[in-house]
SERO-4910 file (N, C-alpha, C, O; in steps of 0.05 Angstrom, whole numbers):
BEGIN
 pado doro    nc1    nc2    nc3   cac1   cac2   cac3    cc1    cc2    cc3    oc1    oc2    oc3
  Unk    A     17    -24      0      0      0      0     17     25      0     14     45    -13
  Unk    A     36     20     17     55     42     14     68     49    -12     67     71    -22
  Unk    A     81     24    -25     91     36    -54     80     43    -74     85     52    -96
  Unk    A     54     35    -58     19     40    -84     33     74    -87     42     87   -106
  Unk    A     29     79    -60     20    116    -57     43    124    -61     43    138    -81
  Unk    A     66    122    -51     93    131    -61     99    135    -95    110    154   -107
  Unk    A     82    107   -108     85    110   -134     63    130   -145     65    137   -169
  Unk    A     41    140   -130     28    154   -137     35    185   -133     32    204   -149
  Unk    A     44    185   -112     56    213   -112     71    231   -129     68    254   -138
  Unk    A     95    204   -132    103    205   -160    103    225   -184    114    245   -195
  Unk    A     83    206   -186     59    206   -212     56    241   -212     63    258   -229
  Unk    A     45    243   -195     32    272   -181     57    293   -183     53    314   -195
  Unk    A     78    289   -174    100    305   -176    104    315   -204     98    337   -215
  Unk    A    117    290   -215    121    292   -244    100    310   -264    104    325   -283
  Unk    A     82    304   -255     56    324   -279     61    354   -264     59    373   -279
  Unk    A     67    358   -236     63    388   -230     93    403   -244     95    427   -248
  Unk    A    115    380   -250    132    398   -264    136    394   -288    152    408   -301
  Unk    A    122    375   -300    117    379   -329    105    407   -332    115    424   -347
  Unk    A     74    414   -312     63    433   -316     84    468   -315     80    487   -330
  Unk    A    112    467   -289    121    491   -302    139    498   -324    146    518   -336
  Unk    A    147    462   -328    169    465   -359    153    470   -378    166    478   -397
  Unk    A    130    469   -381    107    478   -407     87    489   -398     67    474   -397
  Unk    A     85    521   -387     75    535   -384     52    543   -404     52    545   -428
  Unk    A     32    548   -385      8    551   -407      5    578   -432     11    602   -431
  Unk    A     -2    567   -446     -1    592   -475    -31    609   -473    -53    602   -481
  Unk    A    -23    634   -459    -40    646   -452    -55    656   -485    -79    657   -487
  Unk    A    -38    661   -505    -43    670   -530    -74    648   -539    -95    658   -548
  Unk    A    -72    626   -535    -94    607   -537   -129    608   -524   -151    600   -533
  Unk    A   -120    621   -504   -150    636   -490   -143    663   -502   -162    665   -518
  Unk    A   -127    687   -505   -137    701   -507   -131    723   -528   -137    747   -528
  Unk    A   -112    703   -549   -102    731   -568   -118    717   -594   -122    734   -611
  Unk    A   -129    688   -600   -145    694   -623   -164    706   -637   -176    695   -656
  Unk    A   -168    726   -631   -184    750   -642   -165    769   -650   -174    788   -663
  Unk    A   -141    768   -646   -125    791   -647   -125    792   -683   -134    776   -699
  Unk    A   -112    818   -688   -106    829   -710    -86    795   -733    -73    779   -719
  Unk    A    -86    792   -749    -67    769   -758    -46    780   -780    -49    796   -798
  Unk    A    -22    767   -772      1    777   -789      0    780   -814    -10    764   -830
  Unk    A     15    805   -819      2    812   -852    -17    831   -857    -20    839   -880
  Unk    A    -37    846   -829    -59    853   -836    -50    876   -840    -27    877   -831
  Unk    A    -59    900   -851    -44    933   -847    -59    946   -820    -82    951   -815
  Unk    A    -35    947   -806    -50    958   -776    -69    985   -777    -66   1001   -795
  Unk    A    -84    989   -761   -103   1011   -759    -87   1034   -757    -67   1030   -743
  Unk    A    -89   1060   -768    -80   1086   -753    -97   1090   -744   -120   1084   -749
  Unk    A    -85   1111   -716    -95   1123   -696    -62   1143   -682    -38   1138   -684
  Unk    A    -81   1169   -668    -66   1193   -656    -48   1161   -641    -57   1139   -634
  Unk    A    -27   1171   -641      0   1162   -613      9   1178   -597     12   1174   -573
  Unk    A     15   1199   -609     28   1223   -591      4   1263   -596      6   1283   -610
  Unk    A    -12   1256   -579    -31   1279   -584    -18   1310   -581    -25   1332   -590
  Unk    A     10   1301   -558     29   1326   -564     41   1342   -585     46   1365   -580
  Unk    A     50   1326   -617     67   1333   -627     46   1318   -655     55   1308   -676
  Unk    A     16   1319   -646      6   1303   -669      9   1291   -682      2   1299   -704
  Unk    A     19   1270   -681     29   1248   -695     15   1225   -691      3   1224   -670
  Unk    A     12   1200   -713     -1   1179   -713     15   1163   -717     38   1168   -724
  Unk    A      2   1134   -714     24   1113   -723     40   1112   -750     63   1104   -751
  Unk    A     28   1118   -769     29   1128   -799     60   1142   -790     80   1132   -801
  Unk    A     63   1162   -771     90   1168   -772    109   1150   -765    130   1161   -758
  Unk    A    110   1131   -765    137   1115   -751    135   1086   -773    138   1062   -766
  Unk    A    129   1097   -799    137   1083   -818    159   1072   -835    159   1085   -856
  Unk    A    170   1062   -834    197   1060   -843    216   1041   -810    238   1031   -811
  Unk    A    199   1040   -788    220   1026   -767    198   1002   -763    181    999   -779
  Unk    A    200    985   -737    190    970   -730    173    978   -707    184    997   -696
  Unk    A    160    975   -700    133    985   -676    126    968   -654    108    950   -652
  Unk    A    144    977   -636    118    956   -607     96    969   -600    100    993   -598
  Unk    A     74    962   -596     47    970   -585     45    954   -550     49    931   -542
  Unk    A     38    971   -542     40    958   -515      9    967   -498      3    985   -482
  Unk    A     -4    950   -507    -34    969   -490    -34    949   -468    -27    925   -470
  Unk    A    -43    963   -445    -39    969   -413    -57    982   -402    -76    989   -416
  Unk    A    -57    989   -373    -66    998   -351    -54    995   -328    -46    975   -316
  Unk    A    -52   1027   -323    -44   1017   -286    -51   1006   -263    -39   1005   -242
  Unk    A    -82    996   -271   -102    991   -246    -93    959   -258   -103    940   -244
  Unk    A    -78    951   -279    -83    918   -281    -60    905   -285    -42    908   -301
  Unk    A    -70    882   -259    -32    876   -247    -21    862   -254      2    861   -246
  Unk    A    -33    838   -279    -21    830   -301      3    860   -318     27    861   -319
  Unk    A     -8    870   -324     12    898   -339     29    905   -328     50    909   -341
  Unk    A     27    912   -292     43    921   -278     63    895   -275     87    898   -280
  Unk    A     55    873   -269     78    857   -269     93    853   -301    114    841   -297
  Unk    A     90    856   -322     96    854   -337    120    878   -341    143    872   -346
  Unk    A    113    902   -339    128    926   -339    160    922   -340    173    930   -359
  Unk    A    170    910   -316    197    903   -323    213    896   -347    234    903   -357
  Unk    A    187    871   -354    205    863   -387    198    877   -406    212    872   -426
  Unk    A    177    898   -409    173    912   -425    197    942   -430    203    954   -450
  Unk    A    204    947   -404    233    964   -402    254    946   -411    272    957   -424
  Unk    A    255    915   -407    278    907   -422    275    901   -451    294    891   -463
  Unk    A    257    906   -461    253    906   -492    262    947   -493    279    954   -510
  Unk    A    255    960   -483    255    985   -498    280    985   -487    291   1003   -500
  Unk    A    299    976   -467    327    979   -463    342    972   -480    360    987   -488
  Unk    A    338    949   -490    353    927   -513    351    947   -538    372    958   -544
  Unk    A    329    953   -551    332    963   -577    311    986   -585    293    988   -601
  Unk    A    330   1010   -556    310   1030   -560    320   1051   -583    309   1072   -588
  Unk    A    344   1041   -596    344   1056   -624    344   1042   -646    349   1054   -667
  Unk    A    339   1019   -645    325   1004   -670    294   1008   -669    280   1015   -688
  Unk    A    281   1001   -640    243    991   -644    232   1016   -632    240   1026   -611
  Unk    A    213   1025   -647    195   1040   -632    176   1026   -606    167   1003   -609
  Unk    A    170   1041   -582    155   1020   -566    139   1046   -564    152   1066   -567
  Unk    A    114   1048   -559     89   1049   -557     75   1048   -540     54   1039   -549
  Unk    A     73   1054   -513     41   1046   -491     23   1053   -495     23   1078   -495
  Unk    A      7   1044   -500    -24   1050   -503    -44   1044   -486    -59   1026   -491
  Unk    A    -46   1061   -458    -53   1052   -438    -93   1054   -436    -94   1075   -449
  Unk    A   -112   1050   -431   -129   1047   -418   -150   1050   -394   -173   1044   -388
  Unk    A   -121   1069   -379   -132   1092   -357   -148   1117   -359   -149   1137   -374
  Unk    A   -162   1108   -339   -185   1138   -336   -171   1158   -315   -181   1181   -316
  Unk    A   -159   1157   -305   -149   1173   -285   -120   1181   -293   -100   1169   -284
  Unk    A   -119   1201   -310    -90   1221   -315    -71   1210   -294    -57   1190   -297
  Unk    A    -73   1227   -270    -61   1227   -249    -48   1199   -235    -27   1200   -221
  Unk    A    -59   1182   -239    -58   1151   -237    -31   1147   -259     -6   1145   -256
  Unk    A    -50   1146   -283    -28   1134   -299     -5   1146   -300     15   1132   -302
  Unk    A     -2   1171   -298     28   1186   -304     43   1185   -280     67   1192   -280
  Unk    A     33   1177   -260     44   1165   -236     66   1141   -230     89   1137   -221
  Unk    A     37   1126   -247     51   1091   -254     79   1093   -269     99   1080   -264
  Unk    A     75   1118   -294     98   1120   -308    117   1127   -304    137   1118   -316
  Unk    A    119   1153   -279    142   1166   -264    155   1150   -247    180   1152   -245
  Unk    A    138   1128   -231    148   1115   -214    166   1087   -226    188   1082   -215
  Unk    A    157   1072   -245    168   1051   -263    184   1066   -280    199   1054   -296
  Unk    A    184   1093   -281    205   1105   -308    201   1087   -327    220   1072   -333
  Unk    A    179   1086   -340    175   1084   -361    180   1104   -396    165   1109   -415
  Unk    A    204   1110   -391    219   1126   -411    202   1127   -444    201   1148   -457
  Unk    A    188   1097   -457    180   1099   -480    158   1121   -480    149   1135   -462
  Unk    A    151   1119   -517    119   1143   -505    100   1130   -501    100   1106   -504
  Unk    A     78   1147   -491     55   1142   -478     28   1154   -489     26   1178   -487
  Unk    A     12   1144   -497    -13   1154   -500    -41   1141   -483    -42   1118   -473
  Unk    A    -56   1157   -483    -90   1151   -475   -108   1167   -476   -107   1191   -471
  Unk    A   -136   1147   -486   -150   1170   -488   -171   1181   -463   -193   1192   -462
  Unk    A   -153   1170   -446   -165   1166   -413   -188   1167   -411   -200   1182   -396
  Unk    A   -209   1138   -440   -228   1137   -424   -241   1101   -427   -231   1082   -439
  Unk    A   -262   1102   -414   -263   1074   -398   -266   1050   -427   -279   1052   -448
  Unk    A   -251   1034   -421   -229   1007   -443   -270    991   -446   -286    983   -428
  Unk    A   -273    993   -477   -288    971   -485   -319    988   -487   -335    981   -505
  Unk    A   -325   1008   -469   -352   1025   -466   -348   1058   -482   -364   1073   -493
  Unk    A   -320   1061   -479   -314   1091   -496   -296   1089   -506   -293   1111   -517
  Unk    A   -281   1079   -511   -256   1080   -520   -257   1063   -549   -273   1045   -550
  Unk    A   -236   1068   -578   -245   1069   -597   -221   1047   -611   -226   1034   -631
  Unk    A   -196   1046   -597   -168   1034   -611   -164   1004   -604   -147    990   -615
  Unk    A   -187    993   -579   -184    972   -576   -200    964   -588   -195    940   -588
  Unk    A   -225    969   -606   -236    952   -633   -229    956   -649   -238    941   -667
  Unk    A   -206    977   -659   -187    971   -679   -166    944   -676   -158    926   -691
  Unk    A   -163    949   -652   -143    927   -646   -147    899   -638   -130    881   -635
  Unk    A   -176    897   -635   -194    873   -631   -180    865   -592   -178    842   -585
  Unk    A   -174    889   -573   -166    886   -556   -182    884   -533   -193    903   -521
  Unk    A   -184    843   -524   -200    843   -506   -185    826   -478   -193    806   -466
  Unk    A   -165    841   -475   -155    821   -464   -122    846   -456   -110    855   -475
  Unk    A   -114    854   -433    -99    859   -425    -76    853   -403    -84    842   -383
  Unk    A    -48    858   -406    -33    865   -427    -33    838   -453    -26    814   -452
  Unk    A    -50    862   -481    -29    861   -502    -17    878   -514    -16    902   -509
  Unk    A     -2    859   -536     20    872   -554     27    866   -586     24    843   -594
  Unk    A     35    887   -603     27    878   -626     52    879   -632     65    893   -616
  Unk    A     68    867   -656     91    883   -674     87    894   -704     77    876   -719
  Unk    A     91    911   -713     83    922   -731    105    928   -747    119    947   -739
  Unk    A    116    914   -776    132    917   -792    146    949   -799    132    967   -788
  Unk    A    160    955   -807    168    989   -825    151    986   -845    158   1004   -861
  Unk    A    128    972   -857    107    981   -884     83    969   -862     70    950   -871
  Unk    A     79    975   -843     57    985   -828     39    954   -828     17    949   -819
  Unk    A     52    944   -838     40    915   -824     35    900   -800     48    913   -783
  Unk    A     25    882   -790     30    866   -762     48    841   -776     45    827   -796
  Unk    A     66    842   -756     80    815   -757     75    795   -734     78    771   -739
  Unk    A     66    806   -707     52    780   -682     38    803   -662     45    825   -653
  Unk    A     16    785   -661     -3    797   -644      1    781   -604    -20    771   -596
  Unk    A      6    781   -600      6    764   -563     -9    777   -541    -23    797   -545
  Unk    A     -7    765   -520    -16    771   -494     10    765   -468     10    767   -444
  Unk    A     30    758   -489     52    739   -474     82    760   -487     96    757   -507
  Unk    A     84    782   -464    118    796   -469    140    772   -479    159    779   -494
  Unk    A    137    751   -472    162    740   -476    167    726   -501    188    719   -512
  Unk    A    142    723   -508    131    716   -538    149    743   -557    168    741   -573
  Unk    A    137    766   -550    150    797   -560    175    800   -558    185    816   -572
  Unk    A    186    790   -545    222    788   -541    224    771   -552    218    782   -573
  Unk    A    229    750   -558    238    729   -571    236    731   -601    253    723   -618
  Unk    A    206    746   -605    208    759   -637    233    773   -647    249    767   -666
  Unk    A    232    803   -621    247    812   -635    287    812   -625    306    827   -630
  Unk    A    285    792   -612    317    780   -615    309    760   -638    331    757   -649
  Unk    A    296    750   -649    299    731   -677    302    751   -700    317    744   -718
  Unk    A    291    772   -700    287    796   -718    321    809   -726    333    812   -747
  Unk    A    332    817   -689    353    830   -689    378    814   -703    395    822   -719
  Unk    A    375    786   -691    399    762   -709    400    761   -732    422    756   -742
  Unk    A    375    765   -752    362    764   -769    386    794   -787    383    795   -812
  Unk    A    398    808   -779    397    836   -790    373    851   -789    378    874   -796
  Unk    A    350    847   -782    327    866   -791    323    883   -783    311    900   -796
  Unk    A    333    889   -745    327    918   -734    350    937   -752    374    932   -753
  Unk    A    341    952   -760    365    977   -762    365   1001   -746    341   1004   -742
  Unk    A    379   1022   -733    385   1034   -722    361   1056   -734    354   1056   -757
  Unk    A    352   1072   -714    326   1086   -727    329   1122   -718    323   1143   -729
  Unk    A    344   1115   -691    353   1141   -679    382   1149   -677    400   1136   -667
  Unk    A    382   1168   -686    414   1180   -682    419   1214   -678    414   1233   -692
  Unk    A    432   1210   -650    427   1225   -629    457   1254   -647    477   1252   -662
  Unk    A    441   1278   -633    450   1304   -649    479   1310   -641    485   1305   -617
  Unk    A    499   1320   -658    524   1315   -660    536   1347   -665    527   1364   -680
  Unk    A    560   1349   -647    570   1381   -638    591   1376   -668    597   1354   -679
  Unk    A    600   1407   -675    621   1412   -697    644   1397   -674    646   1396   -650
  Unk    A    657   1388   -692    682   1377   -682    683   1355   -658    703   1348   -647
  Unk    A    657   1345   -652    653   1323   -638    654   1333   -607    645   1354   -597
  Unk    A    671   1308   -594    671   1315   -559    692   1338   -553    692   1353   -534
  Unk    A    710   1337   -576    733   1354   -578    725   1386   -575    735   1405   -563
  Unk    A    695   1383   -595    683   1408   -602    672   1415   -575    675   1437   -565
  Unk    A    661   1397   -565    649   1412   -539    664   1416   -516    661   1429   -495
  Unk    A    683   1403   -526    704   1418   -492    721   1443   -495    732   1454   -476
  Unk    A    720   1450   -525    735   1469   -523    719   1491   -518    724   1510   -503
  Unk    A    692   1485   -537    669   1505   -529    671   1506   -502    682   1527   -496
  Unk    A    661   1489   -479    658   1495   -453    688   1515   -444    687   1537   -433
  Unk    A    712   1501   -450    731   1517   -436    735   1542   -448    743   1561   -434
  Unk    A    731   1544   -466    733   1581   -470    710   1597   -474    713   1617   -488
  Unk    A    677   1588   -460    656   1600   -450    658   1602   -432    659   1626   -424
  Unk    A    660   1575   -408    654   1582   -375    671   1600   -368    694   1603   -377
  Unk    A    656   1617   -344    672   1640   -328    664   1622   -301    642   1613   -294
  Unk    A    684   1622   -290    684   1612   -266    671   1628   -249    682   1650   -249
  Unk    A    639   1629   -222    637   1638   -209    660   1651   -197    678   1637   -189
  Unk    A    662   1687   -194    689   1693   -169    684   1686   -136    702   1677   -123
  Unk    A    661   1691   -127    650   1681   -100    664   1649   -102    686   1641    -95
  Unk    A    646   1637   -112    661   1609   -111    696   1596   -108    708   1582    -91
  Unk    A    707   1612   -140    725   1610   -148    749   1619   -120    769   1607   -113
  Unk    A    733   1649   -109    754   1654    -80    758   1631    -57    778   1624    -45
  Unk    A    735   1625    -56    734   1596    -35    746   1571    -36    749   1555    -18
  Unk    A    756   1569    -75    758   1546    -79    734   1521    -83    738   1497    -87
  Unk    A    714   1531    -80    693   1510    -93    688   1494   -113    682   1505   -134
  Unk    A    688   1470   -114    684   1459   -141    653   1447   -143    639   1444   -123
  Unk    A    644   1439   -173    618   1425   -172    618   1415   -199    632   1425   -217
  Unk    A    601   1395   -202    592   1388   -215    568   1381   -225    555   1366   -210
  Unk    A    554   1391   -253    536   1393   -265    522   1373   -284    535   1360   -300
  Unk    A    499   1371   -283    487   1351   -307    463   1366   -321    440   1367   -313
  Unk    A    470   1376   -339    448   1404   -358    442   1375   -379    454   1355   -385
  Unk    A    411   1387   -388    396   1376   -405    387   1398   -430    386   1422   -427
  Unk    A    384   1387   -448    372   1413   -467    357   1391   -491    355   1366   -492
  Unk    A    348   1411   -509    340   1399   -534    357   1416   -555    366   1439   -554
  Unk    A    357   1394   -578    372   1408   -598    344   1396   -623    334   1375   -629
  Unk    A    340   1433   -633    321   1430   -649    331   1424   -674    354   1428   -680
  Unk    A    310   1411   -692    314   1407   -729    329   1421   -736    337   1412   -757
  Unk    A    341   1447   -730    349   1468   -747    385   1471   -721    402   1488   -724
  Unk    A    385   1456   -707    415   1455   -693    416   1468   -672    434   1468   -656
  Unk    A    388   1487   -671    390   1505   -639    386   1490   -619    376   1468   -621
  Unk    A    393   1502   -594    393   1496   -574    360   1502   -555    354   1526   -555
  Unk    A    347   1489   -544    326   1494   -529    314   1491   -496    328   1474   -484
  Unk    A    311   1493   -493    292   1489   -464    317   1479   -435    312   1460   -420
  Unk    A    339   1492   -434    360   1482   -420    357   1483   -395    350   1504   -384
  Unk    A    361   1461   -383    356   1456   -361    379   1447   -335    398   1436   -345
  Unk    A    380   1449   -311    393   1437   -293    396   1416   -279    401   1420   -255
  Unk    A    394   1386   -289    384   1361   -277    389   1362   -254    369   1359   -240
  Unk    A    407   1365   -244    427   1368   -221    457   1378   -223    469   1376   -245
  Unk    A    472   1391   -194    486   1398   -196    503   1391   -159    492   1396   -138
  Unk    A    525   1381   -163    531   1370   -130    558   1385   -138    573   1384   -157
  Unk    A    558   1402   -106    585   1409    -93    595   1385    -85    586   1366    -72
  Unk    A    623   1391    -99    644   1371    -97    658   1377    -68    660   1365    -47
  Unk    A    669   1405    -77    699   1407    -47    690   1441    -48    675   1455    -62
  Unk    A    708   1446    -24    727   1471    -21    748   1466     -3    752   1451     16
  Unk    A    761   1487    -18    792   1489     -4    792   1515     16    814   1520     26
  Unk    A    774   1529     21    780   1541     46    768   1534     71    745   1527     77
  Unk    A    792   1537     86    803   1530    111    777   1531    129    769   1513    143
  Unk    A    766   1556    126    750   1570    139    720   1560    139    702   1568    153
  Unk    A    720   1537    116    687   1536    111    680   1519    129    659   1523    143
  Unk    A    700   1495    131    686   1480    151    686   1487    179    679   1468    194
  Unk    A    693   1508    191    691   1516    218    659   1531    218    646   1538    238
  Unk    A    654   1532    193    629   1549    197    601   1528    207    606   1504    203
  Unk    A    576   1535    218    561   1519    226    544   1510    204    539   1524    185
  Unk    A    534   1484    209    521   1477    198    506   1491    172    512   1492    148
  Unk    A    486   1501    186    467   1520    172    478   1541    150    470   1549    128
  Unk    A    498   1547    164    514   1567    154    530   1561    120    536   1577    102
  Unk    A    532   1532    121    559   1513    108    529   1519     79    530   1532     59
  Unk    A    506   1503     90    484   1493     72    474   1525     63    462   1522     42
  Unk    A    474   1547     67    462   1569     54    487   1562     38    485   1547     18
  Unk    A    506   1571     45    533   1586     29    529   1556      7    532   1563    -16
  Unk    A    525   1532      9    527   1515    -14    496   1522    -39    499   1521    -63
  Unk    A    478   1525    -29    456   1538    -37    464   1563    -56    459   1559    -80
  Unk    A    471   1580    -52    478   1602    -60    500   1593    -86    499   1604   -108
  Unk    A    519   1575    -80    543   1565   -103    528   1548   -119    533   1547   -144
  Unk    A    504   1530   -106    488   1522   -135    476   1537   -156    479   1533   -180
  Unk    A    459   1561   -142    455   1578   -159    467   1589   -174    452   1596   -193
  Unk    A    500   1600   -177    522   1605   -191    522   1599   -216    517   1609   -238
  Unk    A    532   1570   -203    535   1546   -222    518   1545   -244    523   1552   -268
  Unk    A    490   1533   -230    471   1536   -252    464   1551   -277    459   1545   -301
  Unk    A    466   1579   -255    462   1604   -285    487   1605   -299    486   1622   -318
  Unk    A    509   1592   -297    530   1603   -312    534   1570   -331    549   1571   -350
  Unk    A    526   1553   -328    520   1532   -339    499   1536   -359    506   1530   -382
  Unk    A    470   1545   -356    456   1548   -374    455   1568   -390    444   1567   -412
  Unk    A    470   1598   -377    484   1615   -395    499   1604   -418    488   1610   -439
  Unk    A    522   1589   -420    535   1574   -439    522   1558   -454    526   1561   -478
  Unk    A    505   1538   -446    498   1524   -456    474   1529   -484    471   1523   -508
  Unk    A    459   1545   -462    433   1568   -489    447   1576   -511    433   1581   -531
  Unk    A    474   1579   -512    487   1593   -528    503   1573   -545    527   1577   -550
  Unk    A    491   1552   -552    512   1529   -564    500   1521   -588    490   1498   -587
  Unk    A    499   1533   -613    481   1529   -626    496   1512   -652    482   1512   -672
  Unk    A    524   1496   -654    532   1499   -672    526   1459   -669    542   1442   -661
  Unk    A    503   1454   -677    495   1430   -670    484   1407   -697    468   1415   -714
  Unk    A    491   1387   -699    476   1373   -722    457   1357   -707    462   1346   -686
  Unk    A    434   1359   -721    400   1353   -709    411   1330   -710    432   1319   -718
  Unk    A    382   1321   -696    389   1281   -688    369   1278   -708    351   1293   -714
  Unk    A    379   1247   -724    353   1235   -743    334   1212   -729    342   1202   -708
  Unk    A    315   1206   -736    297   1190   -726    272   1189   -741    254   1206   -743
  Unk    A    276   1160   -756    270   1143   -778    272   1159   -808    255   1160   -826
  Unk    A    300   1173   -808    303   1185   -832    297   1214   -831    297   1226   -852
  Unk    A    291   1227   -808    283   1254   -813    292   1262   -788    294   1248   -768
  Unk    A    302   1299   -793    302   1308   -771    279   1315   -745    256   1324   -743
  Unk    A    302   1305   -726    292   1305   -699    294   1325   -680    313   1339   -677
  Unk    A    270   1326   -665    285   1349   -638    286   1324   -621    270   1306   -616
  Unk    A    317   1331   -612    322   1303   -586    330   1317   -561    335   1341   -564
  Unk    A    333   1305   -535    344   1316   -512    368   1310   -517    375   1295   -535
  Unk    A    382   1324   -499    415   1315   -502    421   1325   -479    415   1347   -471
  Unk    A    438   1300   -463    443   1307   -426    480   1314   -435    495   1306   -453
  Unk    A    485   1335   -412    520   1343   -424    534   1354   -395    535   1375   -382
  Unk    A    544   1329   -391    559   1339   -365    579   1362   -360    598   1360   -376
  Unk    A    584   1385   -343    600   1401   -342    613   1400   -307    600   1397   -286
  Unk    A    635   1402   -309    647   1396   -292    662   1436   -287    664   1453   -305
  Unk    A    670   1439   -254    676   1463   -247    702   1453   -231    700   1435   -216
  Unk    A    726   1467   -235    750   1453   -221    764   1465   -233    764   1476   -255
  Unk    A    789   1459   -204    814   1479   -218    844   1459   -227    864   1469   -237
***
């Protein structure tokens, strides 16, 4: 009786890890309705900021990623969906197409997961108002589509890992090609250090104390090579060399470093507003306005 049940247990073992070496194909319940390879995908707005539709991102490859933050299938998924847009975020376009009614919610979810790709919605309720998931025959979330450079679908899923595996077969394949290429100074890195060293004026407040810092400025460089919207990501006091600072109190140490950020800053984005000698970034063949992060360093 005993080896009965021993051998039955067995039995029982064996099928529960057959069951996680062949994981169930979720695509089987729930992506056959989906769009089928080959079909010409629907247009619709993607980016309502800069008006653009899918129709624009013709010529690359397209992830579609429709989501929601209230659904924890998506949220757990999120990770590998950053390791697809990490892997080949200048070959594939990626796409969210989220499902949220609540702004505030979703751009939340996105700040907090840094979800870096773009984002659209038409923040309103999935299946009762909303118009891109019967384009997309989307009943069933998270899915995901891929969409050729001639605006086709190449796989429709419910399953990210299904979507990675595509497109590492794609990338082996030769087929991703590089889609973004980021905006480029006259004379390269060469060009910009010389620019920085014979623009920056060293704060003199600072400079008397011996203060150093370091900066991380952001900007855009428009279609046309200008410089735009320059910003201060951050900026950290490194040192000083007088004697005198650290005897000072506390409070005292943190205004006087307060005051050297502000320095810094304006004499960083002074220079930088002024850097216009720039080649635009391309992206899928046309000029781009791209960010561009540019470290500046203060030291003697």
């Amino acid at each position: 009786m005993k080896k009965l049940f021993f051998a039955a247990l067995l039995f029982v073992c064996a099928l529960a890890a057959g069951a996680q070496e062949h994981p169930e194909d979720m695509d089987a319940k729930y992506a056959a309705d989906l769009l089928k390879p080959g079909t010409e995908a629907p247009d619709f707005v993607v980016d309502s900021v800069r008006n653009r539709s899918l129709s624009y991102y013709r010529g690359a490859y397209v992830v579609l990623d429709f989501w929601a933050s209230w659904c924890p299938d998506c949220r757990k998924d999120i990770p590998k969906v950053k390791e697809i847009d990490s892997l080949y975020w200048n070959k594939v376009a990626v796409i969210g197409i989220s499902f949220d009614t609540n702004k505030d919610s979703w751009q939340q979810c996105i700040k907090k997961n840094k979800m870096y790709w773009l984002q659209y919605s038409e923040l309103k309720k999935w299946k009762k108002e909303t118009e891109v998931d019967r384009k997309y025959h989307v009943n069933w979330i998270p899915t995901m589509y891929l969409i050729d450079p001639e605006g086709r679908i190449v796989l429709g899923t419910v399953m990210v890992e299904k979507m990675k595996a595509k497109l590492e077969e794609l990338d082996k394949a030769g087929k991703l090609k590089q889609i973004l290429f980021y905006p480029t100074y006259k004379c390269g890195v060469q060009g910009i250090v010389k620019y920085l060293s014979d623009h920056l004026k060293y704060p003199k407040k600072a400079q008397k104390m011996g203060v150093t810092a370091k900066l991380m400025m952001s900007f855009w460089v428009a279609e046309d090579g200008s410089v735009e919207d320059v910003q201060t990501d951050s900026c950290k006091i490194t040192g000083c060399d007088d004697v005198n600072f650290a005897k000072l109190p506390a409070d005292e140490q943190a205004r006087l470093k307060e005051q050297f950020t502000v320095l810094f800053e304006n004499e960083g984005k002074r220079v930088v507003s002024k850097m216009h000698d720039w080649t635009p970034g391309m992206y899928i063949g046309r000029k781009e306005r791209v960010k561009f992060h540019l470290p500046i360093t203060f030291r003697f």
